[in-house]
TIBA-472387 format. One record per residue (C-alpha): residue in one letter; x, y, z. Coordinates in steps of 0.2 Angstrom, whole numbers, padded with zeros to 4 digits, always signed. Last residue first. Layout:
BEGIN
aXYZ;...
This chain:
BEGIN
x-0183+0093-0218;x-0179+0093-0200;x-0193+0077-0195;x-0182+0067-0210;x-0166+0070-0200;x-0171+0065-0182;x-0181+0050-0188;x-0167+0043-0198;x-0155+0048-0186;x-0165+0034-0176;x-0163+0021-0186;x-0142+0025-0187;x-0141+0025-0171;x-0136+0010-0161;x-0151-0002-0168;x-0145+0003-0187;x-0127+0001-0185;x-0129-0013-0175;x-0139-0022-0189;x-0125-0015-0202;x-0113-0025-0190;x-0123-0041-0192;x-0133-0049-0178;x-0130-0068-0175;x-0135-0066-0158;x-0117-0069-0150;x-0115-0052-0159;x-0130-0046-0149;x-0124-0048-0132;x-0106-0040-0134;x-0118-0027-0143;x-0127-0025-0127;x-0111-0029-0116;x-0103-0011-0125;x-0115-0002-0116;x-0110-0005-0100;x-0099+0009-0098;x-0115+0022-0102;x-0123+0012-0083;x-0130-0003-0073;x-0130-0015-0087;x-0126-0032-0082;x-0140-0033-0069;x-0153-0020-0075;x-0151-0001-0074;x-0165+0012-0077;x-0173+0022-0065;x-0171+0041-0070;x-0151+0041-0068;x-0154+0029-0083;x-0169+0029-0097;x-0158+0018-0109;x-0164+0022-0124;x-0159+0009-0135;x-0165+0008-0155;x-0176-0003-0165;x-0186+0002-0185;x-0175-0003-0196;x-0172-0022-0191;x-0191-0024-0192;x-0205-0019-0182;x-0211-0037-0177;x-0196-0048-0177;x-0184-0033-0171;x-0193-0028-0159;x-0195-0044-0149;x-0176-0045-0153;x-0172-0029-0142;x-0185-0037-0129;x-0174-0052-0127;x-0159-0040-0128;x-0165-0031-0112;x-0170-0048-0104;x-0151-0052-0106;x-0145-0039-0099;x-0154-0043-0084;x-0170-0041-0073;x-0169-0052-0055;x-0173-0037-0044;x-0186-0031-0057;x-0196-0049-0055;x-0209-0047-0069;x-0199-0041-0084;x-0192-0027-0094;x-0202-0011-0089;x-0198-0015-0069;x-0178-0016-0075;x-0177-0001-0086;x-0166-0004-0099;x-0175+0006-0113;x-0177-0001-0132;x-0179+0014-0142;x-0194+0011-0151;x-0192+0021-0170;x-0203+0029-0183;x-0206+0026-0203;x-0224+0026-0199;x-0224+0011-0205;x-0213+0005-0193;x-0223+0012-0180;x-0238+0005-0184;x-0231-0014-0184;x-0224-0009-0166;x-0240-0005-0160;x-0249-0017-0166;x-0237-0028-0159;x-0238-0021-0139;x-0227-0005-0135;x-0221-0005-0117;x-0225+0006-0101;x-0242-0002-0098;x-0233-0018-0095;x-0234-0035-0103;x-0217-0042-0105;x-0210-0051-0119;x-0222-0047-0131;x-0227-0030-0124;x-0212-0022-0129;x-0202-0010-0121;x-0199+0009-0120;x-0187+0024-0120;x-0184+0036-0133;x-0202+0031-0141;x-0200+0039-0158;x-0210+0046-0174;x-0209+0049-0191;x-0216+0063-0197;x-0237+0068-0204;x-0242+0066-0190;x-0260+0067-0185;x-0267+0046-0188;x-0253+0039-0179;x-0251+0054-0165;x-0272+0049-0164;x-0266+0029-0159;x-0253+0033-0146;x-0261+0042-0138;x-0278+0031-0136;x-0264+0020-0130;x-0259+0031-0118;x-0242+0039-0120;x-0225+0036-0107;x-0214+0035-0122;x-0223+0043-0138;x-0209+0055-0142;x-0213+0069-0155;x-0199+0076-0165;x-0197+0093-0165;x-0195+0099-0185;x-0206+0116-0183;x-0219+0112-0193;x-0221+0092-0186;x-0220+0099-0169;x-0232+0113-0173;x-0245+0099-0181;x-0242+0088-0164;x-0244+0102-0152;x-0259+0107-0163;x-0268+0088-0159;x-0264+0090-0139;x-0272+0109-0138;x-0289+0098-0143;x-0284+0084-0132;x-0275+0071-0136;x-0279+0054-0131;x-0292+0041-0123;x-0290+0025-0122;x-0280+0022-0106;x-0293+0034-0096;x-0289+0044-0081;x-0274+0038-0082;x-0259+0036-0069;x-0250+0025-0079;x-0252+0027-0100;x-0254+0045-0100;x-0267+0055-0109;x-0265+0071-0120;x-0259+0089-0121;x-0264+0098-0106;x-0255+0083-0092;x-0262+0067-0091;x-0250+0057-0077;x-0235+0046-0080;x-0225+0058-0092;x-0232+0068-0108;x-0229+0073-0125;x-0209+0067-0124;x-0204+0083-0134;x-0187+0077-0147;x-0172+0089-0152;x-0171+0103-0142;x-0157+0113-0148;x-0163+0131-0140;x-0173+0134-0157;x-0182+0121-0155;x-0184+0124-0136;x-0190+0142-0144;x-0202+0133-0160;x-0211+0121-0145;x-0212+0138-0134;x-0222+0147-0147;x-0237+0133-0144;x-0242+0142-0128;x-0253+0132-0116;x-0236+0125-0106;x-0226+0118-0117;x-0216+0111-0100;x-0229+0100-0097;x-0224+0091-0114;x-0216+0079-0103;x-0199+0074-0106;x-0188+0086-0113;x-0172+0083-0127;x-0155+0088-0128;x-0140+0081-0137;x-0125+0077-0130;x-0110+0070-0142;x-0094+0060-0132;x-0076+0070-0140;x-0061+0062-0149;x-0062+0075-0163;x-0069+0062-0175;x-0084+0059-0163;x-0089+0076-0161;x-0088+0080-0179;x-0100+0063-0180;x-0112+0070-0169;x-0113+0086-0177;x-0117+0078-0192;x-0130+0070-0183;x-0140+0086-0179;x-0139+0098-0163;x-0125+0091-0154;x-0118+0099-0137;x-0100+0096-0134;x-0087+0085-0125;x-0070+0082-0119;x-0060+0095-0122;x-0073+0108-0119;x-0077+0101-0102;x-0085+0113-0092;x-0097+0118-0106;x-0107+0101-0105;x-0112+0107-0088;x-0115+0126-0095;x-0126+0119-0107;x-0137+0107-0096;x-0138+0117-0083;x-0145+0132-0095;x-0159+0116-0101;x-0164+0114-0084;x-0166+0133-0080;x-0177+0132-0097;x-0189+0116-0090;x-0188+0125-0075;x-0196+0142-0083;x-0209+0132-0093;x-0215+0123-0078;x-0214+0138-0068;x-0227+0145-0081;x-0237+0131-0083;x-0240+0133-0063;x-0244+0149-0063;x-0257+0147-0079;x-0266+0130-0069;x-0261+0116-0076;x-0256+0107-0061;x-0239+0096-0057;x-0231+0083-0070;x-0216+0080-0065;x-0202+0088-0078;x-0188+0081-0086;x-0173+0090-0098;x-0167+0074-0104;x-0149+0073-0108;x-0149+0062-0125;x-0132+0054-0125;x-0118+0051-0140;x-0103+0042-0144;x-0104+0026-0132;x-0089+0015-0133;x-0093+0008-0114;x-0077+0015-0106;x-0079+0030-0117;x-0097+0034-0109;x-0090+0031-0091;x-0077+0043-0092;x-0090+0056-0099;x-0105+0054-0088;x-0117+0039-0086;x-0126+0031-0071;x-0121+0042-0056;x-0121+0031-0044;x-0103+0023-0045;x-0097+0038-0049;x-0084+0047-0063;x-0084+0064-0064;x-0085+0075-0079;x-0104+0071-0083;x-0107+0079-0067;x-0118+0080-0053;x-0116+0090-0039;x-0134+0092-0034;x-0140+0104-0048;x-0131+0093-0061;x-0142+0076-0053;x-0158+0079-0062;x-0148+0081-0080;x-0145+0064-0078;x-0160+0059-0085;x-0157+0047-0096;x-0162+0045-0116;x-0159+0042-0133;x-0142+0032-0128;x-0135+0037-0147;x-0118+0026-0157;x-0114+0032-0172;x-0103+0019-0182;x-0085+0013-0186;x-0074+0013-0169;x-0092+0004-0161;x-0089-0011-0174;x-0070-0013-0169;x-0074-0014-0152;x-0087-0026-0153;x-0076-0036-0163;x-0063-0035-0150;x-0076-0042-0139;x-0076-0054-0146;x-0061-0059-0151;x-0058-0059-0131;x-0073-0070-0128;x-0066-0083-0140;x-0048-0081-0132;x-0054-0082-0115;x-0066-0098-0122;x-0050-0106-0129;x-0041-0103-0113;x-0052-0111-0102;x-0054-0125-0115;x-0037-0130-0113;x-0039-0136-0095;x-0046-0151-0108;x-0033-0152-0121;x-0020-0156-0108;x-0005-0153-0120;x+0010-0145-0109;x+0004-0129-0106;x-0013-0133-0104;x-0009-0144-0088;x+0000-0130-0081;x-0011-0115-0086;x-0028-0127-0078;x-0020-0122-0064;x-0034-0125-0046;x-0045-0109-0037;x-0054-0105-0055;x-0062-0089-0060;x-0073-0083-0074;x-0081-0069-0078;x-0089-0062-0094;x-0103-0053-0084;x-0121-0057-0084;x-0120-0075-0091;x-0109-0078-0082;x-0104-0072-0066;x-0093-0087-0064;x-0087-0093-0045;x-0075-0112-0048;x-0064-0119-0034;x-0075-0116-0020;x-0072-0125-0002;x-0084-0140+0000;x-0074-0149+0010;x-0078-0164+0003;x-0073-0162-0011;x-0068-0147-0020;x-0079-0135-0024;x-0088-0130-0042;x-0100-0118-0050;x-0099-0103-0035;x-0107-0089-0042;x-0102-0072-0041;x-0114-0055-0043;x-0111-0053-0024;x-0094-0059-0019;x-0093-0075-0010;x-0088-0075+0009;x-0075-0090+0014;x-0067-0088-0001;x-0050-0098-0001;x-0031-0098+0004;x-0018-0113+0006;x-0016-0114-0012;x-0007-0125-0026;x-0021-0138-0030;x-0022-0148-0046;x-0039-0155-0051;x-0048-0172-0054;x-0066-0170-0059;x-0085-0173-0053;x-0099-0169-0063;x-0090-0167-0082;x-0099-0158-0095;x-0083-0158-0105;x-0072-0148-0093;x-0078-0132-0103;x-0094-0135-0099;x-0092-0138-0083;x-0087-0123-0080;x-0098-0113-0089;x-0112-0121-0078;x-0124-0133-0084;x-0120-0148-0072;x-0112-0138-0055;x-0095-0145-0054;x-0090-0158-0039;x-0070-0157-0035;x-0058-0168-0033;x-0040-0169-0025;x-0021-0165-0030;x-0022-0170-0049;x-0005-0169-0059;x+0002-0155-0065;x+0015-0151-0053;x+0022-0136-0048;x+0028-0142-0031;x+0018-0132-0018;x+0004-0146-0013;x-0008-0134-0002;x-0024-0140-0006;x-0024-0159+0004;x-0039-0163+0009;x-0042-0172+0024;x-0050-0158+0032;x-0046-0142+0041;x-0057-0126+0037;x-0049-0113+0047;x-0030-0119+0052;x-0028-0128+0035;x-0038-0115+0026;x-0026-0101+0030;x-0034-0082+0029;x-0050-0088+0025;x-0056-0077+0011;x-0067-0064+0008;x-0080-0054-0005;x-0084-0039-0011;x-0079-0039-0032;x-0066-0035-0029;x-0061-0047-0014;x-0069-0061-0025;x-0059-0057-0041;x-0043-0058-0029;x-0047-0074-0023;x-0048-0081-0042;x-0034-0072-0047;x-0025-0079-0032;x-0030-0098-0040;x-0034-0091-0056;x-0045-0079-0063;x-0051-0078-0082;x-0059-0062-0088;x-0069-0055-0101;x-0068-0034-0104;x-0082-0025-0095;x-0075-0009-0095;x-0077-0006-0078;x-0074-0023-0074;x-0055-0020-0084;x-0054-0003-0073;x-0058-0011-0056;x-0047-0026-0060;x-0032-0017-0062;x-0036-0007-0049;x-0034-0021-0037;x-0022-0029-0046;x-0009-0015-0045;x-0015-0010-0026;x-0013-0030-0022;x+0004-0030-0030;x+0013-0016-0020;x+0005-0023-0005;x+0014-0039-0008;x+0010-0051+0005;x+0016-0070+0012;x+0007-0079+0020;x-0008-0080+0035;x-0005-0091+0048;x-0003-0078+0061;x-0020-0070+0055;x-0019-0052+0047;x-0033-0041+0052;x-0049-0043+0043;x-0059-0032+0035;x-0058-0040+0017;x-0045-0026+0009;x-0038-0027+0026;x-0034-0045+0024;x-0019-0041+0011;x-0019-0052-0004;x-0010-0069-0003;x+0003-0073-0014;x+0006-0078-0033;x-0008-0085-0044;x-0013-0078-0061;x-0026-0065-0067;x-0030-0066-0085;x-0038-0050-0094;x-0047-0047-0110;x-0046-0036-0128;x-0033-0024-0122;x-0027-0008-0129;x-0040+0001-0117;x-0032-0008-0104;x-0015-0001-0104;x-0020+0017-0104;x-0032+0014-0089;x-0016+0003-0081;x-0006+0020-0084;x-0019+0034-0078;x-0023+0021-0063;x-0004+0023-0057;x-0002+0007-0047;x+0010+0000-0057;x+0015-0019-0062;x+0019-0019-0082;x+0004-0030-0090;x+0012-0046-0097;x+0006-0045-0117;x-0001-0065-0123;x-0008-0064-0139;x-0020-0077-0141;x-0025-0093-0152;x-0027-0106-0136;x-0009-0112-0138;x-0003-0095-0137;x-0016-0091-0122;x-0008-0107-0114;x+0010-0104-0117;x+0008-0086-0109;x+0000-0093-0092;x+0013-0107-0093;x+0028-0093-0094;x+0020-0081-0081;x+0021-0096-0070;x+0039-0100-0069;x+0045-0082-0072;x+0043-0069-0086;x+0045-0048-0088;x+0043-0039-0104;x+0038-0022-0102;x+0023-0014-0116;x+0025+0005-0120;x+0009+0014-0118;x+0010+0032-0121;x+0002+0043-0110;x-0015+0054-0108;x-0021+0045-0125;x-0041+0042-0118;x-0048+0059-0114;x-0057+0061-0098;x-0045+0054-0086;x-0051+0045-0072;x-0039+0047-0057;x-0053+0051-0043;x-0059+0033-0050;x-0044+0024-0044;x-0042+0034-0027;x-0061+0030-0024;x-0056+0012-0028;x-0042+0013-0016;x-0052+0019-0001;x-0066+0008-0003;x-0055-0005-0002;x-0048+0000+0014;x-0064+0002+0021;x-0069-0015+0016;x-0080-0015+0003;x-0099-0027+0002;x-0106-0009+0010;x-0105-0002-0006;x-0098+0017-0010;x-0104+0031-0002;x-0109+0043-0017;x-0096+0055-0024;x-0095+0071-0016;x-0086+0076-0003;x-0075+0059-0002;x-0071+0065-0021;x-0064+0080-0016;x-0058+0084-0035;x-0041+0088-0028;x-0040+0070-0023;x-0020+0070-0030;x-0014+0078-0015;x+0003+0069-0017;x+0000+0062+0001;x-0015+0052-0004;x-0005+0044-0021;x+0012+0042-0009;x-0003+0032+0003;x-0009+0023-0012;x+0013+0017-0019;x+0013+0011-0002;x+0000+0000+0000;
């Protein structure tokens, strides 16, 4: 730790991060906690800060983990041990996935414990390097293979702990501490049938293993599973977070047996190696097109010391977050509650909704370098060339019209791009879909001129949060293309939020666009168990029913959304991650991530 106490001493928190980033996680250790908020403090907002200039270095059991990615169809590349965040961020964006290897025991105070007697030897200097090493790769969601200490270090990341010494702690007849290097199996272990793990040791239920440890997880990390444990002590020796994250993490050396032939450890390699490729093809695809969230609200938070500067754990997307997830463009939602429609209080709806929009311009001012306000896709892709992440406006909940139609033509004019026409209660212009007075019916007389101005003026008119009776008289009034920034589909879950197949057929021949949102209670019946993969269930839904032209992501976060897998703008990159494995092409990305909705955007200017 001396390398984070030199960091601390520097004075390099000048951003006052403990003042006022979010408290961290309960499942940290204070001294975790500290580290990461070290880590994050140290994001940098553009991406070639420094040079990367790769270091050489080998012993024993470098050499077998190199062997085996070679074997398995990898480059291998030793990462140079540092515990300067700037460098291992630099490092890791040239990277494609991330192996952990064995070596000494990790520092109890990163799992709350003071060091037992029996515990081994400790590198502090190596547990800030992986420490933050692993942050930043989980941060960027690259694949990963853990073992023996990277297995134990994964769990300590990720929240979990270890028994200090298992021999003195869990005693039994098993033998896991057999230090000579060997291949050979050291003891069994049972494998959970189905698991990644057992797939890749030929659907085995029990199997033979190495063992070169005297450390284990006592406590598992959330978001870990354990798939396999030795008998019959029942200590882990596999945790995945499959299918949600691309982790995977063994306590025995497959690397040994690999390196000498053993077809079977093999298999860890090769699916490293197939989930490396990728996700360098994910990569690659997002380095050629427009990629647009089409909405979050994030916009609520600036007036509370939000910013898209910064990077949080709570706040769901900013700048350093956006680049981790390959995403070029956002749509900050300028939101209103819905309150009474009365003249005062149209008034202050309309004066918010412009004090929100000021916020909005001055936030994305503070970081010229970085970023810049977009009006139309070409000044997306400008933004893009220069290096920078694209912010587009919009406002959700037409309340902010108030009763004069000369306010749709000034946010217009301010470089508002699309007017959700209402939120979760009626408001002046037409009926809500929760909260309703009546589902069927829609807009009102005021309602029906909106949409005629907004088609005049070139605003686009979002249908998200619309009644159904809405959402039918917007069909037969405009005369544009029209979208739903952040919604679902009925088909997969029934919820009054999300579009059901009339719907969506009408829509695409309307020419417009459902951006698919990631809003967990939207996406399926149990929101606590809602994942990434319920989110491309409802993308593919979409897909069948309005066609391939007609889908796009809205993601509807620091307003709600976030579903296991994809909790924020860095997670991005899982959904195309996700859809490659699908069988989607890259001109099908192109269109879902943006190029569908610019569509919409451009033929509403002309």
């Amino acid at each position: 730790m001396k390398k984070l106490f030199a960091l601390l001493a520097a004075g390099l928190l000048t951003c006052s991060v403990s003042a006022q980033r979010p408290k961290a996680p309960e499942i940290y250790s204070p001294k975790l906690k500290q580290l990461y908020a070290v880590s994050d403090s140290l994001s940098s907002l553009t991406s070639d800060s420094k040079p990367v200039i790769g270091v050489s270095v080998s012993n024993s059991m470098k050499r077998t983990c190199t062997r085996s990615i070679e074997l398995a169809g990898g480059i291998p590349f030793i990462i140079p041990a540092t515990a300067d965040p700037l460098v291992i961020e630099q490092t890791l964006s040239h990277l494609d996935a991330l192996m952990m290897s064995g070596g000494v025991d990790v520092h109890p105070s990163y799992y709350g414990e003071e060091v037992l007697p029996e515990c081994g030897e400790i590198d502090d200097d190596r547990d800030t390097y992986e420490l933050i090493l692993l942050k930043k790769a989980m941060d960027r969601n690259l694949p990963i293979l853990g073992v023996c200490r990277g297995l134990q270090i994964i769990n300590i990341a990720m929240g979990g702990s270890l028994y200090q010494d298992i021999p003195s702690q869990r005693p039994s007849e098993v033998t896991h501490s057999r230090y000579d290097l060997k291949p050979g199996p050291a003891h069994q272990i049972s494998v959970t049938p189905g698991s990644l793990t057992s797939q890749l040791l030929d659907n085995a239920m029990t199997y033979e293993v190495n063992s070169l440890h005297h450390q284990g997880i006592k406590k598992l990390a959330p978001g870990l599973k354990i798939t396999a444990w030795s008998t019959p002590d029942s200590i882990p020796e596999a945790i995945e977070a499959y299918p949600i994250r691309p982790i995977l993490a063994v306590q025995f050396h497959p690397e040994l047996n690999a390196s000498i032939g053993d077809t079977t450890h093999l298999h860890f390699f090769q699916h490293l190696v197939a989930q490396a490729s990728l996700f360098k093809r994910a990569k690659d695809i997002h380095s050629r097109i427009l990629s647009v969230d089409t909405h979050c609200d994030t916009p609520m938070g600036f007036s509370r010391g939000g910013s898209l500067g910064k990077r949080t754990e709570r706040q769901q997307v900013s700048i350093p977050k956006m680049r981790e997830g390959f995403l070029d463009a956002q749509f900050l939602a300028a939101f209103l509650g819905q309150r009474e429609l009365d003249q005062e209080s149209m008034d202050k709806a309309v004066a918010n909704c412009n004090r929100i929009i000021d916020n909005i311009y001055t936030e994305t001012a503070r970081f010229p370098e970085s970023c810049g306000i977009a009006l139309t896709e070409a000044d997306a892709w400008q933004l893009k060339a220069e290096g920078k992440r694209a912010y587009f406006i919009g406002i959700e909940n037409g309340y902010a019209i108030g009763n004069d139609l000369s306010n749709i033509k000034r946010y217009y004019d301010r470089g508002v791009n699309y007017i959700t026409l209402c939120h979760s209660y009626d408001n002046q212009i037409c009926n809500s879909s929760t909260h309703t007075a009546d589902e069927n019916k829609g807009l009102t007389e005021f309602g029906i001129k909106v949409v005629k101005e907004m088609n005049r003026v070139g605003m686009v008119i979002d249908l998200s949060h619309a009644s159904m009776g809405t959402f039918w008289d917007v069909m037969k009034y405009s005369k544009k293309p029209v979208i739903c920034s952040h919604s679902g589909a009925k088909g997969v879950y029934f919820h009054n939020r999300n579009l059901n197949d009339d719907q969506l057929r009408a829509l695409a021949k309307n020419g417009g666009v459902i951006q698919v949102c990631i809003f967990a209670g939207y996406m399926s019946p149990d929101s606590k168990k809602t994942s990434i993969d319920d989110v491309v269930a409802h993308i593919d839904h979409c897909v069948r029913i309005a066609g391939i032209d007609h889908v796009g992501i809205g993601s509807d976060f620091d307003g709600g959304g976030g579903v296991l897998g994809c909790k924020g703008s860095n997670d991005m990159i899982r959904i195309t991650v996700k859809l490659l494995e699908k069988g989607y092409s890259e001109d099908d990305l192109r269109k879902i991530w943006g190029a569908n909705f610019f569509r919409v955007l451009n033929a509403n200017r002309k």
